[in-house]
C-alpha positions, -999 to 999 in steps of 0.1 A, spaced: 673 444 656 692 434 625 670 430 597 672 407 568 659 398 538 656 371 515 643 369 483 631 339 460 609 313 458 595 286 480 581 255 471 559 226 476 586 197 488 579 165 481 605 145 496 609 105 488 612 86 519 612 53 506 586 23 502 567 48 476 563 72 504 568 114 504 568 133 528 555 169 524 571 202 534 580 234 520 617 245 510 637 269 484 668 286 481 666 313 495 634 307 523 660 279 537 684 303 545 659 329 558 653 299 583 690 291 590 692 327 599 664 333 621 673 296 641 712 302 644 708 340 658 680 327 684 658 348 668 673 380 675 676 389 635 644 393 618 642 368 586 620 385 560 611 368 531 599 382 498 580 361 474 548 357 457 526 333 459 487 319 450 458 325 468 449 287 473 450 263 500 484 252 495 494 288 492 478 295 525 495 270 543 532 276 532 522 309 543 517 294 577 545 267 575 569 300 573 554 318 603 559 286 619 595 285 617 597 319 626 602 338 591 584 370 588 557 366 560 549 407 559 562 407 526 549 378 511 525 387 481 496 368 470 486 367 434 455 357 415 453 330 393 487 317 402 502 291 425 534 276 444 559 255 424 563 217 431 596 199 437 606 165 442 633 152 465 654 124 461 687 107 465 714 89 452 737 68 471 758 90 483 728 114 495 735 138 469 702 158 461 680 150 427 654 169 420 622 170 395 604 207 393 573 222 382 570 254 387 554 271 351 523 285 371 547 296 403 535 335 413 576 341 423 585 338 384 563 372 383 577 391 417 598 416 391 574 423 368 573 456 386 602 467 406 599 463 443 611 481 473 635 463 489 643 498 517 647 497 554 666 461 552 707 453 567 708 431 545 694 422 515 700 384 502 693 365 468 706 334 443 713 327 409 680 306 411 660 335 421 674 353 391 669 325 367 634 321 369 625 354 369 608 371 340 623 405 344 656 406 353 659 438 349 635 449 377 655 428 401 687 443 395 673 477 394 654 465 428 688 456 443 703 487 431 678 509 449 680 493 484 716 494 480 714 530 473 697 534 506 719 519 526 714 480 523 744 454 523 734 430 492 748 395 493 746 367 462 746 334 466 751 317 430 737 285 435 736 280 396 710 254 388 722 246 346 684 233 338 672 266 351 696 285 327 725 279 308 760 293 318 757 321 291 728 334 307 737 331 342 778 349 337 757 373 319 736 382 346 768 381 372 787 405 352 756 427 358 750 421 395 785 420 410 793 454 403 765 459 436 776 430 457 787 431 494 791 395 500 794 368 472 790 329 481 799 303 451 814 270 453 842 250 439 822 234 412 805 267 403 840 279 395 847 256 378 814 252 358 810 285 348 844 304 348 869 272 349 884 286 374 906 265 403 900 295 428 882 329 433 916 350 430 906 365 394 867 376 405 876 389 437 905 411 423 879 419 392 849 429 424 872 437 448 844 460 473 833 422 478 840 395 502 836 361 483 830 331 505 841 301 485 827 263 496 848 233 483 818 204 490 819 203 527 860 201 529 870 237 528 859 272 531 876 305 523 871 340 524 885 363 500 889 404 493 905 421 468 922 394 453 935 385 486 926 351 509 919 364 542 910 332 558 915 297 552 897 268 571 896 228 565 869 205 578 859 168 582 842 159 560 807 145 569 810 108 560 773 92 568 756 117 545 722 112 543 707 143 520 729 172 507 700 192 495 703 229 518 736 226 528 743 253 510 716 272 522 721 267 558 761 273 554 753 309 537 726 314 565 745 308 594 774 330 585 750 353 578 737 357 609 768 351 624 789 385 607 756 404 617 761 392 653 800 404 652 817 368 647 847 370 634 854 353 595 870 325 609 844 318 637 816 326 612 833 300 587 832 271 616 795 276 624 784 276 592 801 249 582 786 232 613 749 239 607 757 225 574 772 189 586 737 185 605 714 196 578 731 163 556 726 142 582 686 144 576 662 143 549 650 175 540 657 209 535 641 220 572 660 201 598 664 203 632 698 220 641 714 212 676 724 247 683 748 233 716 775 227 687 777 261 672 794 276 704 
């Protein structure tokens, strides 16, 4: 069995429904995609998830709430005196996400203050936000370069988040990381935010062992090596959005799953991008995905 794992934070989400009204769940980067991985493969890849948290109630059930959507939970650590981070979820009109966070007591800001074993993993997945709030950077990248030493794939997902961490920090931190990087995903605004770049051309020449899988809001994907666009593929774009918030994640997910499961780029590319027009039909990070459409 394929074995992945994702590493970050998940949080309390508090989504607005309306009327004054939240509904409660549990979401983050990198736990989403865990979950878009383990339903688009059907279960047949193991989701990990490493990440820290409390040893309270609400701690206890987001442990459950994972194991309920079928993420493995054997890593997660528990940590005195510390709890899970809080988000809240709205939207403007056009469903694009709008978040409010608090997360200074969050146990995942201290998962690197030791390094940690990342071994016996495929694949071994994590975001600009996990990096950002992090305490010691270093420890993850020396983490990162460990497991890759033993064999892991590592894949970065920037999902640069600029009231986490200004651009400074988070090219610095990139110029670091890339040089261990398998599979890169960043988008067209990324690019363009923190590089003013029109394309990935220049990065994927500069880290050329990696395949960079560029997003361009919902219209276009591509995937590029060595400088070189290997595939190319247009989209519809979804036109009742509802809530944008883990598109991302679930596009990066699915593909995931879907190059461990030997589709091609190209077929890899459509269902992601699929998974990803369902999730912004629905509020909320954790949706239910019609899995009929991804064939």
């Amino acid at each position: 069995m394929t074995k992945i794992l994702s590493i970050g934070e998940v949080m309390l989400e508090m989504s607005d429904v309306g009327d004054g009204l939240f509904k409660k769940s549990f979401a983050g980067d990198t736990f989403n995609v865990a979950h878009y991985i383990n339903v688009t493969s059907h279960g047949r890849i193991r989701a990990d998830y490493l990440t820290a948290l409390g040893r309270d109630a609400i701690s206890s059930e987001c442990i459950d709430f994972l194991e309920k959507q079928g993420v493995s939970t054997r890593r997660v650590q528990c940590v005195d005196g510390r709890t899970i981070g809080l988000f809240i979820l709205g939207n403007d009109a056009t469903g694009e996400k709008q978040y409010g966070y608090w997360r200074g007591q969050s146990a995942a800001r201290h998962l690197f203050d030791e390094p940690q074993d990342l071994s016996d993993f495929d694949l071994v997945y994590f975001s600009g936000i996990t990096a950002a709030i992090t305490e010691n950077r270093n420890n993850l990248i020396l983490s990162v370069a460990e497991a890759k030493n033993k064999g892991a794939r590592i894949v970065f997902d920037f999902n640069y988040r600029a009231q986490l961490w200004s651009k400074e920090e988070a090219c610095e931190f990139a110029r670091k990381i890339l040089p261990l990087i398998d599979i890169v995903k960043i988008s067209d605004e990324e690019l363009a935010s923190l590089y003013g770049l029109q394309n990935v051309e220049s990065l994927s020449s500069e880290y050329a062992a990696a395949e960079w899988v560029l997003t361009c809001g919902g219209k276009k994907a591509e995937l590029w090596q060595n400088g070189q666009k290997i595939v190319s593929k247009s989209f519809t774009a979804v036109s009742n959005v509802v809530d944008s918030s883990a598109a991302g994640d679930a596009f990066i997910g699915t593909y995931l799953a879907s190059r461990s499961e030997g589709a091609s780029f190209a077929e890899a590319l459509d269902r992601a991008h699929e998974t990803a027009a369902q999730v912004v039909c629905a509020k909320g990070s954790i949706v239910e995905i019609d899995l009929s459409k991804l064939n």
